[in-house]
DONUTI-401217 format. One record per atom (N, C-alpha, C): atom name; x, y, z; residue number from 1; residue in three letters. Coordinates in steps of 0.2 Angstrom, whole numbers. Atoms other than C-alpha are relative to their C-alpha. Example, Ala and Ser with C-alpha at 12.3 -4.5 7.8 and 13.67 -1.06 7.14 Angstrom:
+----+-------+-------+-------+-----+-----+
: at :     X :     Y :     Z :   i :  aa :
+----+-------+-------+-------+-----+-----+
:  N :     4 :    -6 :     0 :   1 : ALA :
: CA :    62 :   -22 :    39 :   1 : ALA :
:  C :     4 :     6 :     0 :   1 : ALA :
:  N :    -4 :    -6 :    -1 :   2 : SER :
: CA :    68 :    -5 :    36 :   2 : SER :
:  C :    -4 :     5 :     3 :   2 : SER :
+----+-------+-------+-------+-----+-----+
***
This chain:
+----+-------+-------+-------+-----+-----+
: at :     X :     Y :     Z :   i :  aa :
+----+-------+-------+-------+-----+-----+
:  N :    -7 :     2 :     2 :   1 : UNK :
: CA :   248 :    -1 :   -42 :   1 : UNK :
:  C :     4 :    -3 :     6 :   1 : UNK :
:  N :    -4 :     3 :    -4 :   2 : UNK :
: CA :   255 :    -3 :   -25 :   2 : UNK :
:  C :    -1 :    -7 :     2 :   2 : UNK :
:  N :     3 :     6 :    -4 :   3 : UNK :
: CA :   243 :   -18 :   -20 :   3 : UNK :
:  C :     2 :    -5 :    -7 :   3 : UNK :
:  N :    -2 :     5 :     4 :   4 : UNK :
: CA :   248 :   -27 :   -37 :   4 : UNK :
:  C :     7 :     0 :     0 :   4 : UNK :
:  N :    -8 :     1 :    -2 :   5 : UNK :
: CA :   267 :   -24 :   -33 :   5 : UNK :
:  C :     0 :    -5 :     5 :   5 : UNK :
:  N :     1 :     6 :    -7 :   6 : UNK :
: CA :   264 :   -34 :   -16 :   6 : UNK :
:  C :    -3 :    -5 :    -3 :   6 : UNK :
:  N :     4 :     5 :     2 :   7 : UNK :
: CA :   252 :   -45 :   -25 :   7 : UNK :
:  C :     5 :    -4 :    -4 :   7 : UNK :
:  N :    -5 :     1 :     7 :   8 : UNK :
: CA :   267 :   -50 :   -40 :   8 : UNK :
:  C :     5 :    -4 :     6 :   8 : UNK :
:  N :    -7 :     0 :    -3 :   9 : UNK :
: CA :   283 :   -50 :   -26 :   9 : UNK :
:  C :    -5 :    -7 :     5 :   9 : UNK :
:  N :     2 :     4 :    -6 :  10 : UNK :
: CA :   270 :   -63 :   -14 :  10 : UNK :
:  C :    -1 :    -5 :    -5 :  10 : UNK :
:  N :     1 :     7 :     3 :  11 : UNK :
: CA :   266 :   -75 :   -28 :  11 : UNK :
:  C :     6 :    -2 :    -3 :  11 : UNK :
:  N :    -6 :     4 :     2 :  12 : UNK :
: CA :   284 :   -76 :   -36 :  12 : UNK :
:  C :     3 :    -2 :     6 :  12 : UNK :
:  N :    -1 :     5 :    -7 :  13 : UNK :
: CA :   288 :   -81 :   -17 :  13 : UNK :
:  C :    -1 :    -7 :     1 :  13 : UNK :
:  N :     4 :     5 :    -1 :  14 : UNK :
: CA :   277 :   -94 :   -19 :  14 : UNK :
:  C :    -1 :    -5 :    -7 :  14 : UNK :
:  N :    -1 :     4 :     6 :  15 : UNK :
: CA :   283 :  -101 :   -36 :  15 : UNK :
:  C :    -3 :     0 :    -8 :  15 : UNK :
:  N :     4 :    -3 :     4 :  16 : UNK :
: CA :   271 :   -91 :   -46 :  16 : UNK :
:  C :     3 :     3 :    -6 :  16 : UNK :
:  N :    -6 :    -3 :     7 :  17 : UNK :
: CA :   280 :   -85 :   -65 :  17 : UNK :
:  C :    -6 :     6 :    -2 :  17 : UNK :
:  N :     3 :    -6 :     4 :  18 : UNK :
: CA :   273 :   -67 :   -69 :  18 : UNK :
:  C :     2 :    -1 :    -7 :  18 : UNK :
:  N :    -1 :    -1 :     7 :  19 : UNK :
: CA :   271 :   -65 :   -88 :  19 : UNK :
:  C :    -1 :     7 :    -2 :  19 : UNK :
:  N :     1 :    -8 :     2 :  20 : UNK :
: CA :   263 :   -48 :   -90 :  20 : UNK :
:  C :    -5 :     4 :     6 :  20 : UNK :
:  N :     4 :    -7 :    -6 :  21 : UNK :
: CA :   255 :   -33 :   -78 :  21 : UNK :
:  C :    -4 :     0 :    -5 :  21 : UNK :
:  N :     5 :    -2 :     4 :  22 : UNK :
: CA :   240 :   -26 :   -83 :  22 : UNK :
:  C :    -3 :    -1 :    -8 :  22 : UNK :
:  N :     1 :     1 :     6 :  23 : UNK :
: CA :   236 :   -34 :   -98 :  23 : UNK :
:  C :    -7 :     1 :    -3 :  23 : UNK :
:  N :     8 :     0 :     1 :  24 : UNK :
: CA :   222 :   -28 :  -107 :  24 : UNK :
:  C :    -2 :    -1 :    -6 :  24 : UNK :
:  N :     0 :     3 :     3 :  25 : UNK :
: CA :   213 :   -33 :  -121 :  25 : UNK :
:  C :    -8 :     6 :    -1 :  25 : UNK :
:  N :     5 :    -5 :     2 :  26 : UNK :
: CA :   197 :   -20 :  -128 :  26 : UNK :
:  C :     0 :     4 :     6 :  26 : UNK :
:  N :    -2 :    -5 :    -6 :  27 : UNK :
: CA :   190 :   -13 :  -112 :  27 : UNK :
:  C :     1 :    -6 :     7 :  27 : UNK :
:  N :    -2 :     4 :    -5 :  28 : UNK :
: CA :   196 :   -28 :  -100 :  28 : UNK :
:  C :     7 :     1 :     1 :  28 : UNK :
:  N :   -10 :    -1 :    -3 :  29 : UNK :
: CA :   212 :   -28 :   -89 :  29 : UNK :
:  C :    -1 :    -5 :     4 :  29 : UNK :
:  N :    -4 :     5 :    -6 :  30 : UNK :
: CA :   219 :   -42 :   -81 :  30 : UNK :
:  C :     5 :     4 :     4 :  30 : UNK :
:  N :    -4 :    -3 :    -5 :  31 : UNK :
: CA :   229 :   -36 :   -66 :  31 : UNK :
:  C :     8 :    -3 :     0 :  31 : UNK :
:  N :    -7 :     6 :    -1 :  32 : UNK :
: CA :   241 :   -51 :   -66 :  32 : UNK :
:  C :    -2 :    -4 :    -3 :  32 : UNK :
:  N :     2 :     5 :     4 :  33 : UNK :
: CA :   244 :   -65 :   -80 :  33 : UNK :
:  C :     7 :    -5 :     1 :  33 : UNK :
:  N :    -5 :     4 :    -1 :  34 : UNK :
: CA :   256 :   -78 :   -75 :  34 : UNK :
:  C :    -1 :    -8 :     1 :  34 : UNK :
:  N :     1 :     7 :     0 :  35 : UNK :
: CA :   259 :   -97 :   -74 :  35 : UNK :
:  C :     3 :    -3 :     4 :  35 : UNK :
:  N :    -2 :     4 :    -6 :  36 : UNK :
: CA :   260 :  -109 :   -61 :  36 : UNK :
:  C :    -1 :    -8 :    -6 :  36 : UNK :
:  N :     1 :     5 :     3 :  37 : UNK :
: CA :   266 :  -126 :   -69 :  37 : UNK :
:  C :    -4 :     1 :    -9 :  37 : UNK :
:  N :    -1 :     2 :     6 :  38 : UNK :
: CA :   257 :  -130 :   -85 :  38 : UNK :
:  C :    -7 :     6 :     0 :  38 : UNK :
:  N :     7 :    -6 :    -2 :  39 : UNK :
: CA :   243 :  -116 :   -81 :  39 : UNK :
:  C :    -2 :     6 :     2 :  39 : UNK :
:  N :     0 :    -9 :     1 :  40 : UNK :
: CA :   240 :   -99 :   -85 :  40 : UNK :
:  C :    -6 :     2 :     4 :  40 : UNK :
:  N :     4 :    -5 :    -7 :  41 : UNK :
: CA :   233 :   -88 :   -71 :  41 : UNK :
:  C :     0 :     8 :     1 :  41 : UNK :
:  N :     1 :    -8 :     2 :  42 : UNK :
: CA :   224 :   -74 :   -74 :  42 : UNK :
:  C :    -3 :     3 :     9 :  42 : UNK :
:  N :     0 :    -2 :    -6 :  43 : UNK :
: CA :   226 :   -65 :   -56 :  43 : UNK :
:  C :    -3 :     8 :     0 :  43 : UNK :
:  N :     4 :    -6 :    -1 :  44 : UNK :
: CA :   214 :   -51 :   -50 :  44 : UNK :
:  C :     1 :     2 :     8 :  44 : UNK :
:  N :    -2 :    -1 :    -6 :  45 : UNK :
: CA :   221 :   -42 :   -35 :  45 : UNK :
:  C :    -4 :     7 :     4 :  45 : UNK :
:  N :     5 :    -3 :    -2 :  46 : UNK :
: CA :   210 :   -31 :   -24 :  46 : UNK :
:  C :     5 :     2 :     7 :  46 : UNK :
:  N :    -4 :    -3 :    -8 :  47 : UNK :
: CA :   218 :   -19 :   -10 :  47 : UNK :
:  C :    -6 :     5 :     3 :  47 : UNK :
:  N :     8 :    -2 :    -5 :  48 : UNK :
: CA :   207 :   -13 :     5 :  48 : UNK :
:  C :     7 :     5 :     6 :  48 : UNK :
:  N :    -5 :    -2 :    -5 :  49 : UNK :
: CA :   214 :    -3 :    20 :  49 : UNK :
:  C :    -3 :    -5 :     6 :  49 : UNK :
:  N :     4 :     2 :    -5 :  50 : UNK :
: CA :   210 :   -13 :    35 :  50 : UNK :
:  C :    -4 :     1 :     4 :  50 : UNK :
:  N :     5 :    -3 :    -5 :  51 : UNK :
: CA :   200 :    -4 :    45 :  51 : UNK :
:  C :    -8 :    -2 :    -2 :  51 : UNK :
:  N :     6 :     2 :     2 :  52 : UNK :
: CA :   187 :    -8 :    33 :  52 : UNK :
:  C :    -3 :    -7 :    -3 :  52 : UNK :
:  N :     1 :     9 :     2 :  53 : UNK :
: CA :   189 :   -28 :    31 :  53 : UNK :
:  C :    -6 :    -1 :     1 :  53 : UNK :
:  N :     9 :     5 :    -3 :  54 : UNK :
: CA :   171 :   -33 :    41 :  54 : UNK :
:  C :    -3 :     3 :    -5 :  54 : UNK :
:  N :     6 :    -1 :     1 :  55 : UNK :
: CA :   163 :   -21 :    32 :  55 : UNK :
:  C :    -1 :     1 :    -8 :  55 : UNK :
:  N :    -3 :    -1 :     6 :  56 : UNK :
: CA :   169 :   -19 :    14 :  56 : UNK :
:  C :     5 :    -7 :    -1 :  56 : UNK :
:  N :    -6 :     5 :     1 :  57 : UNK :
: CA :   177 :   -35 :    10 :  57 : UNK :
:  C :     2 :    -1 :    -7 :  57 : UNK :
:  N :    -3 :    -1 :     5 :  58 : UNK :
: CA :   189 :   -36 :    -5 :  58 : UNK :
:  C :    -4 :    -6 :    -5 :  58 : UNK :
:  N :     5 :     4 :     6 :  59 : UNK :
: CA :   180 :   -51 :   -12 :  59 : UNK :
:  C :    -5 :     1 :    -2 :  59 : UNK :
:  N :     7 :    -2 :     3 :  60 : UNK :
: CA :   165 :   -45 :   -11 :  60 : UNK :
:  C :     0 :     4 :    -8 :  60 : UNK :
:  N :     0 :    -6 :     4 :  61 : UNK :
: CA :   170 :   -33 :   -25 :  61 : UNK :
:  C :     0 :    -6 :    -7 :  61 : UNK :
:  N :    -3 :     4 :     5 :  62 : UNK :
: CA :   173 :   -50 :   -37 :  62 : UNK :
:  C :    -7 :     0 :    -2 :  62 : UNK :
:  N :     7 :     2 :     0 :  63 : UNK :
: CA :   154 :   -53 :   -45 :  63 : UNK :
:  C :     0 :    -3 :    -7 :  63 : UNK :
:  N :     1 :     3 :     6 :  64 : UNK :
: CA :   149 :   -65 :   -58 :  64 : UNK :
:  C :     3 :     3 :    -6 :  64 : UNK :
:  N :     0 :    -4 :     6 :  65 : UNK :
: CA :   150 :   -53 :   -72 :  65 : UNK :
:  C :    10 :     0 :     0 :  65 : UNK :
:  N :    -8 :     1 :     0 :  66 : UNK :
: CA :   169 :   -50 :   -66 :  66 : UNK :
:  C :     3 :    -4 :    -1 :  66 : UNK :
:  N :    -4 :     6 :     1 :  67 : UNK :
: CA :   173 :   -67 :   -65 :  67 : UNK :
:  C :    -1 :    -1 :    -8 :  67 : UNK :
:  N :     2 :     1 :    11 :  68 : UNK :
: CA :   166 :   -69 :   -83 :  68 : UNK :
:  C :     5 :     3 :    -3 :  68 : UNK :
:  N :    -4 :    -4 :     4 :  69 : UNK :
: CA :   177 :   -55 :   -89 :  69 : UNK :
:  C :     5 :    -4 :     3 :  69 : UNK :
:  N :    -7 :     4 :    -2 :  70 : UNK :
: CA :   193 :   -65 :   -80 :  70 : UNK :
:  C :     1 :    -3 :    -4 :  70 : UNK :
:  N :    -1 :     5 :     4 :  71 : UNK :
: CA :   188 :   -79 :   -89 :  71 : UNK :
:  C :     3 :    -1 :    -6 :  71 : UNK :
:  N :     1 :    -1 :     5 :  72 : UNK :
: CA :   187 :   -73 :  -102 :  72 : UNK :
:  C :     8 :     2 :    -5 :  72 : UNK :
:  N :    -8 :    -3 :     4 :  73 : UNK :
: CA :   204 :   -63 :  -105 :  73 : UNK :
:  C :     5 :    -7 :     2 :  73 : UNK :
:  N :    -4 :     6 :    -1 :  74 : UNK :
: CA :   211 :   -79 :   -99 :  74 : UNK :
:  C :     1 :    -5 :    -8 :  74 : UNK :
:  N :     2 :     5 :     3 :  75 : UNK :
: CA :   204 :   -88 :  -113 :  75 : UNK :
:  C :     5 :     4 :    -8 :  75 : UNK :
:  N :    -3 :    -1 :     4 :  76 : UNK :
: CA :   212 :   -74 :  -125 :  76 : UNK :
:  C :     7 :     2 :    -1 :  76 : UNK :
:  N :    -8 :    -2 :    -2 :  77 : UNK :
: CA :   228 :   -70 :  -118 :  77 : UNK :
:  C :     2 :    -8 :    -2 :  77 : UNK :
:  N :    -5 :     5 :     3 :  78 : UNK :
: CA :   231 :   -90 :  -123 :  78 : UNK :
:  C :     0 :     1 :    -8 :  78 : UNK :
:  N :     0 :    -1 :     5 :  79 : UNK :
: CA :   225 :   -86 :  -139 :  79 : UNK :
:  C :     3 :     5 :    -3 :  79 : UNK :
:  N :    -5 :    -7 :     3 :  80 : UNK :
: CA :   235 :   -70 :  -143 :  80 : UNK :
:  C :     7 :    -3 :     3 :  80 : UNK :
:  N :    -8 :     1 :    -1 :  81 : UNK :
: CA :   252 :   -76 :  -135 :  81 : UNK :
:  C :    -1 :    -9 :    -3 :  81 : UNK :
:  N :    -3 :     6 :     3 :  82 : UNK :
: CA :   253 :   -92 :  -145 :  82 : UNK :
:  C :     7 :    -4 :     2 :  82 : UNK :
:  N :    -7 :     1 :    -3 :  83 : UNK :
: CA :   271 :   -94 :  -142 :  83 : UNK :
:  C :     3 :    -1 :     7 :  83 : UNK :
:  N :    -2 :     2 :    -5 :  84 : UNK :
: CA :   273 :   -91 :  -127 :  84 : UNK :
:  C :    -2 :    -4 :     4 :  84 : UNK :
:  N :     4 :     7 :    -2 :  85 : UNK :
: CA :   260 :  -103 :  -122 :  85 : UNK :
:  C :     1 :    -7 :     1 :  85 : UNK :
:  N :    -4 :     3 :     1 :  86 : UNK :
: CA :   269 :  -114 :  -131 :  86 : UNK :
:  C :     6 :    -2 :     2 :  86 : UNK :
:  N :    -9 :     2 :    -3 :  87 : UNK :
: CA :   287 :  -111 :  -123 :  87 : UNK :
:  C :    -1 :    -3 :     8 :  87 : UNK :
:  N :     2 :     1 :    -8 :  88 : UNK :
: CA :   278 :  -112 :  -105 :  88 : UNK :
:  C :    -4 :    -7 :     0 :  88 : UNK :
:  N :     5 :     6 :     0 :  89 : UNK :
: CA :   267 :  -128 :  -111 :  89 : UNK :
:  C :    -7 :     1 :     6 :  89 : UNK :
:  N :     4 :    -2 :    -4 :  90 : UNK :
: CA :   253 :  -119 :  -104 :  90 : UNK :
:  C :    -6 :    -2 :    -4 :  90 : UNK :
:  N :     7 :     0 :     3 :  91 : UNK :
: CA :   235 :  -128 :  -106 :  91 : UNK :
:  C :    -5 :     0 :     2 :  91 : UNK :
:  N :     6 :     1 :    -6 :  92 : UNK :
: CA :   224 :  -125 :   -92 :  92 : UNK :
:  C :     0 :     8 :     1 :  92 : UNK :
:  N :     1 :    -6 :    -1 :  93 : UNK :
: CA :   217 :  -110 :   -87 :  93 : UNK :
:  C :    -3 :    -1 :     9 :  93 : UNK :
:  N :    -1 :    -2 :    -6 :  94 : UNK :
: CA :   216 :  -102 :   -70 :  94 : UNK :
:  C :    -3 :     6 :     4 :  94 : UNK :
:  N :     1 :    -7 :    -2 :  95 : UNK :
: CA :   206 :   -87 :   -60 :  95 : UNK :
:  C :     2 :    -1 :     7 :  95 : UNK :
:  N :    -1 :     1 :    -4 :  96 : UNK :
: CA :   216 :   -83 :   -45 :  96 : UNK :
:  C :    -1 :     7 :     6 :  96 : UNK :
:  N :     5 :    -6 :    -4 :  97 : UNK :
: CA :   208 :   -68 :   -30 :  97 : UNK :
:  C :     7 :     1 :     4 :  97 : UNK :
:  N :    -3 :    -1 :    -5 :  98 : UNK :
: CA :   222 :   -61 :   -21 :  98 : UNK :
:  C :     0 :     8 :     4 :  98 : UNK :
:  N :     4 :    -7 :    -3 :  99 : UNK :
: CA :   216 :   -48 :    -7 :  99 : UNK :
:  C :     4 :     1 :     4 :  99 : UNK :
:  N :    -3 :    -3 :    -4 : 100 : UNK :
: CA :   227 :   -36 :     1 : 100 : UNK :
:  C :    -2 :     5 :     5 : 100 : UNK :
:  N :     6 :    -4 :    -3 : 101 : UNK :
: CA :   221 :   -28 :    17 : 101 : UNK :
:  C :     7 :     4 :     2 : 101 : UNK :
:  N :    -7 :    -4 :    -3 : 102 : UNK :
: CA :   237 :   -12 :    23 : 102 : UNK :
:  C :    -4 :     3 :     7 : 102 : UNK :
:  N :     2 :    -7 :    -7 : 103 : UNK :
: CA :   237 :     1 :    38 : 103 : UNK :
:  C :     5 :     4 :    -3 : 103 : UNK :
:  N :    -4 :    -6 :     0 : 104 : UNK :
: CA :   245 :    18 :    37 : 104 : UNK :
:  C :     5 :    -3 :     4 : 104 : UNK :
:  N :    -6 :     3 :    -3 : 105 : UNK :
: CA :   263 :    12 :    43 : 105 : UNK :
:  C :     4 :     8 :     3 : 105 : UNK :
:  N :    -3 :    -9 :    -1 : 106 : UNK :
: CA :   268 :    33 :    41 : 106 : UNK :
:  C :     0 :     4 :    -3 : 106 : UNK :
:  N :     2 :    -3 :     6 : 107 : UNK :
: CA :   266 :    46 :    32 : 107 : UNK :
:  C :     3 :     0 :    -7 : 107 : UNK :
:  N :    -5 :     2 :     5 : 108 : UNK :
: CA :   279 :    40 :    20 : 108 : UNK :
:  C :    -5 :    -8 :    -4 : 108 : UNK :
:  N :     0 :     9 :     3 : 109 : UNK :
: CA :   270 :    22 :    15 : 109 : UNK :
:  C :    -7 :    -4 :     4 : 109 : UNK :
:  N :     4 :     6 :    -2 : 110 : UNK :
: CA :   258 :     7 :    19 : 110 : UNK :
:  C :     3 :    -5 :     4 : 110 : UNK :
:  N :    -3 :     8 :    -4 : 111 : UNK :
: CA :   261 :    -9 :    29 : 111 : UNK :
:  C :    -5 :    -5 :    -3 : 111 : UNK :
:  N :     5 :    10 :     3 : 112 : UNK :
: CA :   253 :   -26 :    23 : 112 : UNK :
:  C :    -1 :    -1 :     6 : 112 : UNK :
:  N :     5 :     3 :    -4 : 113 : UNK :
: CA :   241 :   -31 :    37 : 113 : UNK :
:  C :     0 :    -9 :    -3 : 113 : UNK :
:  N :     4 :     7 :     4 : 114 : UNK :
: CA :   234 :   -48 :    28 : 114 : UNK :
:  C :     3 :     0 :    -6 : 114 : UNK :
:  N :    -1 :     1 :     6 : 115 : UNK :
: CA :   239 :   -56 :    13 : 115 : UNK :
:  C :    -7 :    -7 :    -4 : 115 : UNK :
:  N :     4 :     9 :    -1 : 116 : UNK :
: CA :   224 :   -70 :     8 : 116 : UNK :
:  C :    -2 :     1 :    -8 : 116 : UNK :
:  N :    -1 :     4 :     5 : 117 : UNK :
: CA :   227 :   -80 :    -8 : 117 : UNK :
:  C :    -8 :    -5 :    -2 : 117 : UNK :
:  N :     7 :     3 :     0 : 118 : UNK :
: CA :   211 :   -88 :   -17 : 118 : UNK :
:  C :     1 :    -3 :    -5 : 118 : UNK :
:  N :    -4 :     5 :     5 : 119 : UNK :
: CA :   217 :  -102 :   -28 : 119 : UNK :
:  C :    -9 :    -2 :    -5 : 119 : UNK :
:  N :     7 :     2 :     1 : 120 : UNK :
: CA :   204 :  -107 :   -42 : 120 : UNK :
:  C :    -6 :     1 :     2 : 120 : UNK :
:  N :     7 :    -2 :    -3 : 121 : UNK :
: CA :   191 :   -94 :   -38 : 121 : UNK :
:  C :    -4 :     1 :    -5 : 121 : UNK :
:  N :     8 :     1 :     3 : 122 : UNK :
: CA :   173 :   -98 :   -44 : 122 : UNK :
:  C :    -5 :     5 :     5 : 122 : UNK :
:  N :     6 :    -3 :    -4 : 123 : UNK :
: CA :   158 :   -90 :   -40 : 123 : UNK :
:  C :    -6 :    -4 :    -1 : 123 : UNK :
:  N :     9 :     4 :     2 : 124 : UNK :
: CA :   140 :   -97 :   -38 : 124 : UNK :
:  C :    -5 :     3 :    -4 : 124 : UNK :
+----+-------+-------+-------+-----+-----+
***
């Protein structure tokens, strides 16, 4: 929850239109579904501590199968929000990797170390 809060507040910085958290759809959950321009962006956010960047990296955690289910709720969040797809003229779809790595800041909270954004992420 914390690393989608930081995820949400860095991509509306960056001109990104949140439309729904966690949106889910049987047993899939999109993290983040927003629109950039004419282009719904189903956003999958991954938070790490940094300590364990080299060795555990946050994208590694993304695998065919995952990206498929992105795809996928991408393809029916435009078909379930009809309207709203409509009032945004949203007709392109989008999966976008946003990896948060923090450190222990105190014992009250976290700090954001790294923020790295993966625009139109595919997999081979």
């Amino acid at each position: 929850m914390w690393g989608e809060r930081v995820a949400r507040r860095f991509l509306e910085k960056n001109g990104i239109i949140a439309l729904a958290t966690n949106w889910r759809i049987k047993r899939l959950e999109a993290d983040l579904i927003a629109c950039d321009g004419n282009t719904i962006v189903v956003v999958e956010v991954k938070t790490r501590n940094s300590r364990f960047k080299s060795r555990f990296p946050a994208l590694g955690a993304i695998t065919p199968t995952k990206h498929a289910h992105l795809v996928s709720l991408g393809r029916r969040f435009m078909r379930n929000n009809g309207p709203l797809c409509r009032r945004y003229a949203l007709r392109r779809r989008r999966i976008d990797i946003v990896e948060i790595y923090y450190r222990r800041a105190s014992i009250m909270g976290l700090r954001v170390d790294e923020i790295r954004w993966h625009r139109q992420f595919t997999t081979d």
